[in-house]
C-alpha positions in Angstrom: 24.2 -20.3 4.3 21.0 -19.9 6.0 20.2 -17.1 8.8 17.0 -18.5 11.1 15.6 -15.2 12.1 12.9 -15.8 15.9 11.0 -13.5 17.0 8.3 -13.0 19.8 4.3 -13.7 19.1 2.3 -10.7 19.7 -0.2 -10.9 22.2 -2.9 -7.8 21.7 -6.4 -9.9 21.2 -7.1 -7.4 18.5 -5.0 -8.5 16.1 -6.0 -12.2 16.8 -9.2 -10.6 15.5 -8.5 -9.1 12.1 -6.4 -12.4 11.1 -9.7 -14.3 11.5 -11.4 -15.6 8.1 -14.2 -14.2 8.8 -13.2 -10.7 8.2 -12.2 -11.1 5.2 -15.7 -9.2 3.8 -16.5 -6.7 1.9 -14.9 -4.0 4.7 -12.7 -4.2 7.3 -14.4 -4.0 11.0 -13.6 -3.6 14.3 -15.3 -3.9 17.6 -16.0 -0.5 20.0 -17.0 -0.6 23.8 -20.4 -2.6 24.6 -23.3 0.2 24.5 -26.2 -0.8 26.2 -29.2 -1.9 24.1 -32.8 -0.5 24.5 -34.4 -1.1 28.2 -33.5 -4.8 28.9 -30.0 -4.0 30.1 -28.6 -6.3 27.2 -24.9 -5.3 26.3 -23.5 -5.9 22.9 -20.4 -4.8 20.4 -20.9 -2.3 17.8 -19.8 -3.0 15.0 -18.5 0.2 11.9 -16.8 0.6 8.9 -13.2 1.1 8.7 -12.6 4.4 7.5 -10.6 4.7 4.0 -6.9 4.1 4.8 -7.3 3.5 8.2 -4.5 0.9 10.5 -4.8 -1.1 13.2 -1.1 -1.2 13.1 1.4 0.9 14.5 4.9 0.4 14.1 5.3 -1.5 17.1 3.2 -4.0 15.7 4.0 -4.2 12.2 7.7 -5.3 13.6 5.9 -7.9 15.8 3.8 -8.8 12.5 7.1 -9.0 11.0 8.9 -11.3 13.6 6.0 -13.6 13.5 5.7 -14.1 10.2 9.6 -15.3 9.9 8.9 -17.7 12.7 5.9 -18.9 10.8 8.5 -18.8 7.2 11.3 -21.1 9.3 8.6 -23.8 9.8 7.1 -23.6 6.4 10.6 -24.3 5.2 11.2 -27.1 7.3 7.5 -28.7 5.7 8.2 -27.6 2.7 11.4 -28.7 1.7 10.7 -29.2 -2.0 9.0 -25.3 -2.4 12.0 -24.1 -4.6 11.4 -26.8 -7.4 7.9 -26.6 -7.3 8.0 -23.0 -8.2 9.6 -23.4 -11.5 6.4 -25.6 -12.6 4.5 -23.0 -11.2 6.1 -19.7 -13.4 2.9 -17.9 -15.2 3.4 -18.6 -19.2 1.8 -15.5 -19.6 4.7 -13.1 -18.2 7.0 -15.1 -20.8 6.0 -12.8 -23.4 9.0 -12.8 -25.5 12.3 -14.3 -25.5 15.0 -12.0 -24.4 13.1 -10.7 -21.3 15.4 -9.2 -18.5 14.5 -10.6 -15.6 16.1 -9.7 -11.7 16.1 -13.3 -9.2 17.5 -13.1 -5.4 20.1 -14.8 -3.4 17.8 -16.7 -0.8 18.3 -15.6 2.6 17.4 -17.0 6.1 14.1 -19.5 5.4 12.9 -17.4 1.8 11.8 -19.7 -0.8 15.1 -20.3 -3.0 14.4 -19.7 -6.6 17.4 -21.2 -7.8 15.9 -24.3 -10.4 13.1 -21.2 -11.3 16.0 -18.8 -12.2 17.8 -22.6 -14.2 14.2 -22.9 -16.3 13.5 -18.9 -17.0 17.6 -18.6 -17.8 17.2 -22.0 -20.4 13.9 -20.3 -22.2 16.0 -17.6 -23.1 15.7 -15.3 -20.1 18.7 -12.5 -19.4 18.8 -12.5 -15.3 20.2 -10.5 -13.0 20.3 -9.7 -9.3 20.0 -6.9 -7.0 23.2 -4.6 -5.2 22.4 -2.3 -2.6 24.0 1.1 -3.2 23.2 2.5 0.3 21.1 2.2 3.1 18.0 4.9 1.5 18.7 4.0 -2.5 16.7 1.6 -4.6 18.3 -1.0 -5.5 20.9 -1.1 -8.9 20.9 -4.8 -10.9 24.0 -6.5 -12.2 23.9 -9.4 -15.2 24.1 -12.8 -13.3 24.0 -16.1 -14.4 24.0 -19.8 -12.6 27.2 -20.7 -11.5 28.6 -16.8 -11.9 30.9 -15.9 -9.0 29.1 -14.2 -6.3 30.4 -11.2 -3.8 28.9 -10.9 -0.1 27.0 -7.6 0.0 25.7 -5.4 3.2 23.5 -7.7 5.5 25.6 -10.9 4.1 23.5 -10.4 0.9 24.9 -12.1 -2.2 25.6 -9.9 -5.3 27.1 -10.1 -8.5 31.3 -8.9 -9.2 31.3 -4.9 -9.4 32.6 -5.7 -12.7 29.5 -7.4 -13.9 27.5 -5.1 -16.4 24.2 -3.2 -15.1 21.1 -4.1 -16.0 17.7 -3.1 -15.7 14.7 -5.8 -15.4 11.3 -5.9 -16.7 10.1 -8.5 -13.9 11.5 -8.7 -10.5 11.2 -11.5 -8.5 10.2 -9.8 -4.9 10.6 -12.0 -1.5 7.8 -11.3 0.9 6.9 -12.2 4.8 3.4 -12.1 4.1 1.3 -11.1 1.3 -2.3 -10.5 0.6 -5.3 -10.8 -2.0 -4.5 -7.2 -3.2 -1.2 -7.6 -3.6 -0.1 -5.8 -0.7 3.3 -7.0 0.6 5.2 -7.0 3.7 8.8 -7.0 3.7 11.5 -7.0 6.4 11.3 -2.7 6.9 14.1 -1.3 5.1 11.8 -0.5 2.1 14.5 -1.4 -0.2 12.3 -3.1 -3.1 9.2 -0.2 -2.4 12.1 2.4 -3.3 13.2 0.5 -6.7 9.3 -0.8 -7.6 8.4 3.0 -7.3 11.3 3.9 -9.4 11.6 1.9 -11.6 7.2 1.9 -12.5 7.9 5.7 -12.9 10.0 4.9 -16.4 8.4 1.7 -17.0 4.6 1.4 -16.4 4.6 -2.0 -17.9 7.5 -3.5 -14.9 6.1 -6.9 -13.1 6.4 -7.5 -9.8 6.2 -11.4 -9.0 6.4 -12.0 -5.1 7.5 -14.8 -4.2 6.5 -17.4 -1.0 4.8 -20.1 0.4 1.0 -20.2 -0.3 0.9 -20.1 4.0 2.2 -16.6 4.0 -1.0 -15.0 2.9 -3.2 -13.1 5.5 -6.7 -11.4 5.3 -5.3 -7.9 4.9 -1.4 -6.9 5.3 -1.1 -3.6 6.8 0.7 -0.9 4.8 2.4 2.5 5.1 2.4 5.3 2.4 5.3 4.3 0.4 4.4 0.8 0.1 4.8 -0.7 -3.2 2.4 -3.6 -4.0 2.7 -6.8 -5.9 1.1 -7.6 -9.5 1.6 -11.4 -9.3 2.4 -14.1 -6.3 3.9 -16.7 -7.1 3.7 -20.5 -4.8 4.7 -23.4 -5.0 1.3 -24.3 -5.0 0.5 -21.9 -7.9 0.4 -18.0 -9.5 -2.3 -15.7 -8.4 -2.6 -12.6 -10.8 -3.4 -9.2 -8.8 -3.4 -6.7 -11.8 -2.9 -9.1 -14.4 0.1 -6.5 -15.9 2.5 -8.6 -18.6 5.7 -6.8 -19.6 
């Protein structure tokens, strides 16, 4: 069952600005108040560098970043109808290290990418999967062994997770969904910082854990903004290909 998720377009010309292609440079910018140049009355923006860890975003407008980017998701969907298959063409060879490899998928929700036939292909090359639980509202997420066709309880939020009875697991890649992503890896998610709780966790007793985000090549942007406990991604996977950010393997 798919949830179509609307939101409303954010009007502040700013942001218009830094979504451009032509910022994406060697620094962030941002215009200042014209300043009068020299004697011939000629008025012109300044341009400076973006200090280190600076936002343009508040949280006002990361949720309108947020809603605007599902809209955008709901129509890539609708051109995209074939995304799902293409992605399991698209899997890196070089994360398949080793047969055996615990890997955690996700129920598809509202217009996310369903990586179904991927989780078919990784499951048939000898891939243990499982999927996430929510144990509570400020936790990381737990992992239960799944399999295709396994029956399937409805979680918080309408979430699909494995029985209670199905045995714990803990992965070595987790496939992430995303809103938006960028060349850095940055991520942004829907704002319950469920998956930034778990990847921080979880690379705490594993260094060597892969995150793989996963959505349509149309999602990226210049620069997502982030907060202090975001967790970014070390592979993205499309259905138009896999970009590596750290190049990690597990």
């Amino acid at each position: 069952c798919l949830r179509r998720a609307s939101g409303v377009q954010s009007r502040r010309p700013y942001r218009l600005l830094r979504e451009r292609p032509l910022i994406e440079t060697v620094v962030s910018f941002m215009l200042r108040p014209p300043e009068l140049l020299g004697h011939q009355g000629i008025y012109a923006p300044t341009v400076f560098v973006e200090p280190p860890n600076m936002s343009f975003f508040n949280s006002n407008e990361k949720t309108d970043l947020r809603a605007r980017m599902k809209r955008k998701r709901v129509t890539l969907q609708s051109l995209y109808p074939r995304s799902g298959t293409q992605l399991s063409a698209r899997f890196p060879a070089e994360l398949l290290t080793r047969p055996g490899l615990n890997i955690s998928g996700y129920v598809a929700i509202q217009s996310e990418i369903d990586p179904a036939a991927l989780l078919e292909k990784l499951k048939s090359r000898g891939a243990q999967l499982c999927l996430p639980v929510m144990a509570g509202d400020d936790l990381p997420l737990e992992f239960r062994v799944w399999s295709p066709g396994d029956e399937l309880n409805f979680g918080k939020y309408d979430v699909e997770e494995p029985l209670p009875t199905a045995k714990p697991m803990v992965p070595e890649i987790v496939l992430v969904p995303l809103l938006a992503f960028d060349k850095k890896g940055r991520r942004l998610g829907y704002g319950g910082g469920y998956y930034d709780r778990t990847l921080k966790t979880m690379r705490a007793a594993n260094p060597h854990l892969c995150a793989v985000g996963i959505g349509y090549a149309a999602q990226q942007m210049p620069k997502v903004p982030t907060d202090g406990g975001d967790q970014s991604l070390d592979w993205v996977l499309t259905e138009t290909g896999a970009i590596s950010i750290t190049g990690k393997t597990p």
